[in-house]
N, C-alpha and C positions, 0 to 999 in steps of 0.2 A: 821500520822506524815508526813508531805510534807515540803520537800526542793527544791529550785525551783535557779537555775543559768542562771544568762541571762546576755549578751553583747549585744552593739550595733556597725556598721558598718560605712562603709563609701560607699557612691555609685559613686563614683566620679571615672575615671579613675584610677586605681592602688593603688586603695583603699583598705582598710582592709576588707573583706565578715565578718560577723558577723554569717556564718555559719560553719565559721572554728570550733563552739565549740563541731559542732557536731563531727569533728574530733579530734580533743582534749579531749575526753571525750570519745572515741573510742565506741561511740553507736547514730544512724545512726537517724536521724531528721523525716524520712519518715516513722518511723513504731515504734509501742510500743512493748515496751521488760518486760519479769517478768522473775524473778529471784528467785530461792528458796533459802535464807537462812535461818541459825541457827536463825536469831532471826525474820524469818518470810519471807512475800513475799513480794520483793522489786518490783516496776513497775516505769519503765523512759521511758516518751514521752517529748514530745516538745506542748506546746501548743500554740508558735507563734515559725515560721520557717521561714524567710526571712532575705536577704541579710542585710536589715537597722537593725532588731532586732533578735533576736534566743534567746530563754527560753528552756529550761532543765530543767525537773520536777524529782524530786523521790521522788514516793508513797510506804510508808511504812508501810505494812497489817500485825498486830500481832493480836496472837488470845491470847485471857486473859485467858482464862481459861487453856488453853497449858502453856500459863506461869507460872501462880498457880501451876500447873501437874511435872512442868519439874525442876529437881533435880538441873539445871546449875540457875534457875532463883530463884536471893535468898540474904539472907540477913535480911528479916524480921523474926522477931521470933513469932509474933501473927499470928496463925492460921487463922483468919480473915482477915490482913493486905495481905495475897496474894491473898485476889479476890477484896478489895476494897483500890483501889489505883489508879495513876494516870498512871500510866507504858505505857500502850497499847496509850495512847493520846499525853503525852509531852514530847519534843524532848529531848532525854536520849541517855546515852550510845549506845542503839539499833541502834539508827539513826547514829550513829560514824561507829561502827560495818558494817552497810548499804553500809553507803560512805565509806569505805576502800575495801570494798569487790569491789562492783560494780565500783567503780572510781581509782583499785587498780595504773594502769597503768596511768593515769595523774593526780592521787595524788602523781607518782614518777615525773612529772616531763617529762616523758619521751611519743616522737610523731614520729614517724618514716616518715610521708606523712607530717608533717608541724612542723617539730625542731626549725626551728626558734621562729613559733609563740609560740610553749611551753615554750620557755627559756625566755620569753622574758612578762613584766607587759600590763594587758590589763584590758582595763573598765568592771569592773562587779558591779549586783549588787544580793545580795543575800536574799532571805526569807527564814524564818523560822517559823511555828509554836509552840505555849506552849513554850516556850523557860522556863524554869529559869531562875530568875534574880532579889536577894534578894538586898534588899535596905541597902545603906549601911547610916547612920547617917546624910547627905548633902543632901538623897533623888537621890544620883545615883544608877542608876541599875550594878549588878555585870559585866551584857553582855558589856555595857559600856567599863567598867576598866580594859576586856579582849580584848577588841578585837580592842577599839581605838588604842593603843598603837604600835599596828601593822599598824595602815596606813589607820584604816576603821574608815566611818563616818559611825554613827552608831545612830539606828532609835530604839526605845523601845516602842512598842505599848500596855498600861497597861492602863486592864479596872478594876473594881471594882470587888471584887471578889464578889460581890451579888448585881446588878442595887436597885432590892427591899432592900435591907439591908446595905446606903452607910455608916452606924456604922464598918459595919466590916474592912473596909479600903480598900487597891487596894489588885489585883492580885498579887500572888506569880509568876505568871507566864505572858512571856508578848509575841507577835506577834514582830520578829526581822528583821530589814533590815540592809544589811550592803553594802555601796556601797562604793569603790576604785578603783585604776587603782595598779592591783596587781596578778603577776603570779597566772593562776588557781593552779597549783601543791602545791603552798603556801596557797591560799587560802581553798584549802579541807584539806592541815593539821590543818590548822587555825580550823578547824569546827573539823577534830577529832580525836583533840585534847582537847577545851575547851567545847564540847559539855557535856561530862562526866565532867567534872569541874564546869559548871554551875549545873548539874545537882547534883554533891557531890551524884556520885552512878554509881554503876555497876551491871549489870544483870548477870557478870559474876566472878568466883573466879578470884582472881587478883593475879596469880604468879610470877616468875623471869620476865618472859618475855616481862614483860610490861615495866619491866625498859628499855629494846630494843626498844621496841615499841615508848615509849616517845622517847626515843634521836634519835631516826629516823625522826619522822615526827615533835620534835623541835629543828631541826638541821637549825642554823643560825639565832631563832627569842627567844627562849625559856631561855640562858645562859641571858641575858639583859632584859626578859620583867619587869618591876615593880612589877607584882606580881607573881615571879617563884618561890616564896617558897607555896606560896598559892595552883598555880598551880599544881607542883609537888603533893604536900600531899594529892591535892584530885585525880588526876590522880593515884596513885599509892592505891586510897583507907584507907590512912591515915599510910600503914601499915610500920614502921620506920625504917628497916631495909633498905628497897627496896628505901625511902628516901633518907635516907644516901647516899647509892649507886647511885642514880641518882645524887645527888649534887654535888656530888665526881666528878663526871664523866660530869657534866657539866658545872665544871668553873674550876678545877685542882686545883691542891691540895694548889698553894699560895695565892688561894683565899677564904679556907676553914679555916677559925679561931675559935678560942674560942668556943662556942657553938652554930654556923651555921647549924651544921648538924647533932648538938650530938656526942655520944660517937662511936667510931670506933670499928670493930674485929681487935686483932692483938694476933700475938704470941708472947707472952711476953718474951721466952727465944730464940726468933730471930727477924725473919727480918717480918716485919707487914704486913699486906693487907689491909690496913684500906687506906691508899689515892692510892693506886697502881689504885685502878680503876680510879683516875681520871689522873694518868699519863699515865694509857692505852686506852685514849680514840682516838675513831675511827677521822681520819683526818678530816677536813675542806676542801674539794675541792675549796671554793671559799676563802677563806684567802690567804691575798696577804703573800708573806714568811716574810718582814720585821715585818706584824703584826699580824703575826701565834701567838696563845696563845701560852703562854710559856712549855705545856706540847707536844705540836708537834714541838716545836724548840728544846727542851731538846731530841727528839726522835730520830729528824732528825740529832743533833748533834753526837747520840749513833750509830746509822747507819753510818755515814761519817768513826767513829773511829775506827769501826771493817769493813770497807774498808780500811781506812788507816794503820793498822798492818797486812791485807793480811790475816784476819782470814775467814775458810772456816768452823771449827766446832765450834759451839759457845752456850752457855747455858746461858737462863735468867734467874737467883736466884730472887726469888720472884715475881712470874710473873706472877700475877693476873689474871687475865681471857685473857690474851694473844693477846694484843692488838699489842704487841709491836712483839711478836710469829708471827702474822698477815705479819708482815712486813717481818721478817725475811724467812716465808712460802715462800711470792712472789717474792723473790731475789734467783734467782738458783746458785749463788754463794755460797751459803752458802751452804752443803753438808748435814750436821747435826744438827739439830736443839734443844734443850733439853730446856723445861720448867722445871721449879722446883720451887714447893709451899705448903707452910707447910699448908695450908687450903683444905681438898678433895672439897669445895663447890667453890672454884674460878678455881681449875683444872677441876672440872665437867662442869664452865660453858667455861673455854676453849678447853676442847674438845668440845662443842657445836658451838662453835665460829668458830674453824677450819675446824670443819665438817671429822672429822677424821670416824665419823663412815662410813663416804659415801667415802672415802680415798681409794687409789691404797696399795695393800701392800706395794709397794715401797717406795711409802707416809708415808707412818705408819711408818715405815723404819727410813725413814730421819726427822719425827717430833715426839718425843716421849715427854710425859707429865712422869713425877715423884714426889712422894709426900717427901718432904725434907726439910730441914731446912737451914738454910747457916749457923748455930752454930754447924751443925751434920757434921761426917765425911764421907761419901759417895764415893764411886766407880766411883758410874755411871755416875758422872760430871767430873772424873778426866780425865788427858791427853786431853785437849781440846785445841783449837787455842785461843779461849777467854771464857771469863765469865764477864757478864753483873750485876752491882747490882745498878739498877737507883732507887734512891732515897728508901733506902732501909737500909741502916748502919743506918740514925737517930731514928730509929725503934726499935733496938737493945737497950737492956740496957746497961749503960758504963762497967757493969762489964760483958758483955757477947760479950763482943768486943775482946779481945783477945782467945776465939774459936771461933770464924769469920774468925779471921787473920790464927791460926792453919789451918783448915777448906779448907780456899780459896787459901792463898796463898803460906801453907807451904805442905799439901798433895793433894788438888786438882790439884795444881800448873800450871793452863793454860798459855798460850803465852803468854796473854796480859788480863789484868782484867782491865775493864771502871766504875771506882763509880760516881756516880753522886749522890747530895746533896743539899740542899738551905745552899745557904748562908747568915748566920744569921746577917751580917752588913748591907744587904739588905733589912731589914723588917722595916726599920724606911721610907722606900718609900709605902708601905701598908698601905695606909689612913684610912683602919676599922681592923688594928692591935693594939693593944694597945700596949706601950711604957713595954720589958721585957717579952713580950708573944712568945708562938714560933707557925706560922703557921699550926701548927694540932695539938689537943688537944690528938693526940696520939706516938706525936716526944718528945723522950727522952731526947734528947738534938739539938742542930744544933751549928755548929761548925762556928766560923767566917774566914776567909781567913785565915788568920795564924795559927789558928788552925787543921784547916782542911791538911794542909801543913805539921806541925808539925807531925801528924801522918801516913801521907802519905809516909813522908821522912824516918820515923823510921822503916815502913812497907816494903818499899820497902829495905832498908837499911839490914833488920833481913830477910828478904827472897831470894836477888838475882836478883831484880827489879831496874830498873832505873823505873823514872817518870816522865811524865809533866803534866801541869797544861792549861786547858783551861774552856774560859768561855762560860757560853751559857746563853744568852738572852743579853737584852741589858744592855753593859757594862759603870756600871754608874762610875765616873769619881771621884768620893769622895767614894762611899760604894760599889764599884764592881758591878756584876751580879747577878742578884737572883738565878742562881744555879751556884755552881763550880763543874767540871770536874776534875779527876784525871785520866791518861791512864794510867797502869803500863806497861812495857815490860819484860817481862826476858832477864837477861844482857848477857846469851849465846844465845840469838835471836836476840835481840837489834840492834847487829853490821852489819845483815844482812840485815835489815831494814824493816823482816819482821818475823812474827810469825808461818807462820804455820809452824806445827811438820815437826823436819825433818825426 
């Protein structure tokens, strides 16, 4: 299996070297390198080295029969199907595997002796062997349909799969080129990424962690390509859970309707997990803030509000794999930190997230995960400066809303509680919502502005709360904001203007 990266130069004074790639690629033009990995032995030379042109090869050595052998390479169930197959020749999973390993450091993106040229789109053009690339009814190749869309012109070289036999039709498999003027860091995600996409296969079991995996390296091209439901299902290996979860997670949750993504987990007698992962998803570094997707404006909004009440201990209730934890982690403001979630499998994976096993005790200390309900009455949340429940009430059922209210705000009773919600006058702005639908096919209800107010007032009113109202996103002039905000204060903190315990 050979992938092969080449740019051209400029020779003219103050010209671009076309050998920067060996430095972008952080392996050196002047000598060949081999590499032992897990799924073989990888070797990167250059086989043209010059300032006008520079090519970067990786040679990809599997041995078939170790594959057959080996407990990790798997999937087929005919005893026969693991020696006769195409595995060890066309460009597979393996070869993704390859380039993440070997190209880990400028498939980040990142160049310490030449930052600029990494950040920045440059001519390349890429080969590939045995590619995959089933035909779709118009007689385009899938490579085509993945890889245009990003910015590549894109070469399919498909011979017959028998010269002697042109009965049988073309190749399943084709010889790919893809040439752009396009960050390298982008373009190795590009490749592995849809490299296992083309290929609808893994040589390896396919757990949690590949839902990381994707949102990592389709961060900024993956949420928009045309075929991101395609992509996802075969990236994740078809498996629906982990689906979900990515989809959740890479468009948020006002963009997750009807049956987009299937059926959600929630806890039926509280506060859901079912879209929390897509409200905790990891930030956008290059989103400008006016048009941050709505689940980092709704974030950024919840962060401003437990600055603005002066809270230093603060609990997320329902805090999914702790995106939002994340944040509150790296503000040393905040003193105490308390997730709380009724699912052990979204606290498992934010202790993962956080990295608490690798934690100072002090750390441990100040960010503690708990398994809870926001319907159950608890301790260990009580006496706090705030409590957070972002998008998280329309989850509950309406009859399990008033021990919510007991719960949070009659014996928890922190400083200041921030609910955040969609606002259901908002949904006639969602062009692929139908007209009476509510944005997740696992929201019990969603309240309109006045409604949401109506209980707010009554909430605060039967507990000892003053409230206001703010909006987050952009506020539309006929049907409001797609989410509304409530801060509550307690009205013996209120006057001080600020919440932490005295």
């Amino acid at each position: 299996m050979l992938v092969t990266i080449s740019t051209t130069g400029d020779t003219d004074p103050g010209g671009v070297d076309a050998l920067d790639l060996g430095h972008l690629l952080h392996k050196h033009p002047g000598r060949a390198q081999t590499f032992s990995l897990s799924v073989g032995d990888a070797h990167v030379f250059y086989p043209e080295a010059t300032s006008e042109r520079c090519t970067a090869a990786l040679l990809l050595e599997v041995d078939p029969v170790g594959l057959a052998r080996s407990r990790r390479f798997g999937g087929d169930t005919l005893a026969l199907a693991q020696y006769v197959n195409d595995r060890p020749y066309a460009s597979s999973s393996m070869v993704a595997v390859a380039i993440g390993q070997v190209f880990r450091t400028a498939m980040g993106g990142r160049s310490t002796s030449l930052p600029e040229r990494a950040a920045a789109p440059m001519p390349l053009e890429v080969t590939l062997t045995s590619v995959p690339s089933e035909l779709d009814q118009d007689g385009t190749g899938l490579a085509t349909r993945l890889f245009a869309p990003l910015g590549w012109d894109v070469e399919e070289h498909r011979r017959l799969l028998d010269e002697t036999h042109p009965a049988w039709g073309p190749a399943p498999t084709v010889g790919l080129t893809l040439r752009g003027t396009v960050r390298l860091g982008h373009a190795l995600r590009h490749l592995y990424v849809l490299l296992p996409v083309l290929d609808d296969a893994k040589h390896y079991w396919v757990n949690d962690d590949e839902v990381g995996k994707l949102l990592r390296a389709g961060e900024g091209w993956l949420a928009d390509h045309p075929l991101r439901d395609l992509i996802t299902a075969r990236y994740l290996a078809h498996q629906r859970g982990m689906v979900v979860d990515a989809t959740d997670r890479l468009l948020g949750v006002e963009d997750v309707v009807g049956d987009t993504v299937g059926a959600a987990t929630a806890d039926r007698d509280g506060a859901a997990t079912a879209d929390r992962e897509a409200r905790h998803t990891p930030d956008d570094p290059a989103a400008e803030p006016d048009h941050a997707p709505l689940y980092r404006r709704r974030a950024d909004a919840v962060m401003a509000a437990l600055h603005d009440v002066g809270a230093h201990t603060v609990a997320d209730l329902g805090c999914g794999e702790g995106a939002l934890l994340m944040r509150l982690k790296s503000d040393r403001s905040f003193t105490t930190v308390i997730g709380s979630d009724v699912s052990p499998r979204e606290l498992a994976r934010a202790e993962r997230r956080l990295h608490l096993d690798e934690a100072s005790d002090a750390e441990r200390a100040r960010i503690r995960l708990v398994q809870s309900s926001v319907t159950y009455l608890d301790d260990r949340i009580a006496g706090l400066d705030a409590a957070v429940l972002m998008e998280v009430v329309e989850h509950v059922d309406p009859g399990r809303l008033p021990a919510l209210e007991v719960s949070v705000f009659a014996v928890a009773r922190p400083g200041a509680v921030i609910v955040t919600t969609p606002n259901a006058e908002h949904n006639v702005r969602f062009p692929h919502l139908d007209a009476g639908h509510v944005r997740h096919e696992d929201h019990r209800f969603e309240w309109t502005r006045g409604a949401f107010r109506a209980w707010s007032q009554r909430v605060a009113a039967d507990n000892g709360y003053v409230v206001e109202y703010r909006p987050v996103g952009d506020d539309d002039a006929e049907v409001g904001p797609p989410t509304q905000m409530a801060v509550f204060r307690r009205s013996d903190l209120a006057t001080a203007g600020t919440v932490a315990a005295a």
